[in-house]
N, C-alpha and C positions, 0 to 999 in steps of 0.2 A: 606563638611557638610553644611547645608542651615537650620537656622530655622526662621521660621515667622509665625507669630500668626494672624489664621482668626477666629473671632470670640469667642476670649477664647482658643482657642482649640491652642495649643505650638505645630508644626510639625517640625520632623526632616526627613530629605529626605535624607540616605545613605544604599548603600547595604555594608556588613561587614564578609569579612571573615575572619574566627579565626579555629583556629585548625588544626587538618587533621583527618580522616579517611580512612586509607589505604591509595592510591592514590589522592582521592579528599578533599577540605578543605572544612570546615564545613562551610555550609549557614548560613547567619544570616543575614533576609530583612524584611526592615521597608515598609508598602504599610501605604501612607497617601492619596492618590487621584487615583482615577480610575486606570490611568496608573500601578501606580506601583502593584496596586492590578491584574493587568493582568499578569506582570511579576510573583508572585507570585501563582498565578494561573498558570500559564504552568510549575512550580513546584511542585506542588500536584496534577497533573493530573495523573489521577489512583493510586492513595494514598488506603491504605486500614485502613478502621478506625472501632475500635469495637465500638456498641454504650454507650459501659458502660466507653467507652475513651470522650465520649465529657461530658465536666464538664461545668454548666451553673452557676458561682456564681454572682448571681440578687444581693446582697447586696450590692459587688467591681464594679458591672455594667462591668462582663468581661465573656466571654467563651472562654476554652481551650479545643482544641480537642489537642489528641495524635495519632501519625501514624505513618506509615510503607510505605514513599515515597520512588516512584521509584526514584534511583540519574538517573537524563535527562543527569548530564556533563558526567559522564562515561558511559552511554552508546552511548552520542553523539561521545566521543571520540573513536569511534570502541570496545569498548570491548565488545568480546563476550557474556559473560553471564550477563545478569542484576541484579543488585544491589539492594535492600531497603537500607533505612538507616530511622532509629528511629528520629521522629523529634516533637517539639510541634506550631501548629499554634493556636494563640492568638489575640484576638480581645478585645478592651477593648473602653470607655464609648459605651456600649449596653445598649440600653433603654430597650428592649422586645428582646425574643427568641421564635421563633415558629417553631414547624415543621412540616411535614407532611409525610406520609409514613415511620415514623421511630419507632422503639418503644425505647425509652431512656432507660426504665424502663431492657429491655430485652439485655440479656448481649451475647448473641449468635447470629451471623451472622452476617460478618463485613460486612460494606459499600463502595462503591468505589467511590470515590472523584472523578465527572467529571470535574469539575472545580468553581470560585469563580466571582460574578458578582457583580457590586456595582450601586444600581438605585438611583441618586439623588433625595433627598428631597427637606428642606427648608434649604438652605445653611447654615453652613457647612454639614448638617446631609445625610442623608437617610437610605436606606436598603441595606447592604449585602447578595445577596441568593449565599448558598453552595448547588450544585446539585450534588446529588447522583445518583447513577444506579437504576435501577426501579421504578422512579419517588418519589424518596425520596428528601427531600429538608430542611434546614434550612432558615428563614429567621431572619437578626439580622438591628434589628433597632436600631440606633448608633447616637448619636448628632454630632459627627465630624469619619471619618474611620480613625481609628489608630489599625491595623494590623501588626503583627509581624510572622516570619516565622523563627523556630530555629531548626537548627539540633541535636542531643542531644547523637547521637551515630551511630554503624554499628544496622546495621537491622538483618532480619532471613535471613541468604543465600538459606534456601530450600522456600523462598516463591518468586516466580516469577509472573509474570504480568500475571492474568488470574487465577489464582491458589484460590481455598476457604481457608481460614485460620482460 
């Protein structure tokens, strides 16, 4: 565990596993700078999220989306059938939230998580964009990136990669 302070902002840099689910242990990853926000990105790649799962509280300067990740370690490990597992990804000091092609309001037709990108700003800050399928997109304007990635349970077994839910 590594923490040091740029700019105010207190980072911890460790990934953590805790628990189990079935065969795999439950994720728990801190992204504070680019890198690790990639790692966590190839963890939500094809995640399937309802819009009425992403929660934007402006007040705590945080949004929480809820999903249904594909688990990458079990089916890296040869297992046949693919896995979801229920997880929450969390970003917090968000200055602004926007999106585009999404309707938040609209609680029908999930999203599919292509992955998570982080554009520096004025150090420590900038933008987070979360890219979705059919040119849906959030972008999260953040003073420092402090991103969390938790898993929270087993998922739906009849929902597999490709499947509408």
């Amino acid at each position: 565990m590594e923490i040091r302070v740029e700019d105010g902002c207190k980072i911890r840099l460790y990934p953590r596993l805790t628990g189990t689910i079935g065969m795999s242990p439950q994720l728990k990853l801190i992204a504070l700078d680019s890198d690790d926000l990639a790692v966590i990105s190839a963890h939500v790649q094809d995640a399937r999220v309802q819009p009425s799962d992403i929660i934007w509280r402006q007040s705590e300067k945080r949004l929480v989306i809820g999903m249904n990740r594909l688990d990458w370690e079990q089916t890296l490990a040869g297992e046949s059938e693919p896995r979801r597992l229920i997880a929450a990804l969390r970003f917090d000091r968000v200055l602004a939230c926007k999106s585009r092609n999404i309707d938040l309001a609209g609680p029908e037709g999930a999203l599919d998580l292509i992955g998570i990108e982080f554009h520096p700003g004025d150090a420590p800050g900038g933008s987070a964009l979360l890219l979705f399928s059919h040119g849906g997109a959030l972008r999260l304007d953040v003073e420092c990136l402090e991103c969390e990635l938790t898993d929270l349970g087993a998922g739906d077994p009849d929902i597999a990669p490709g499947d509408d839910i």
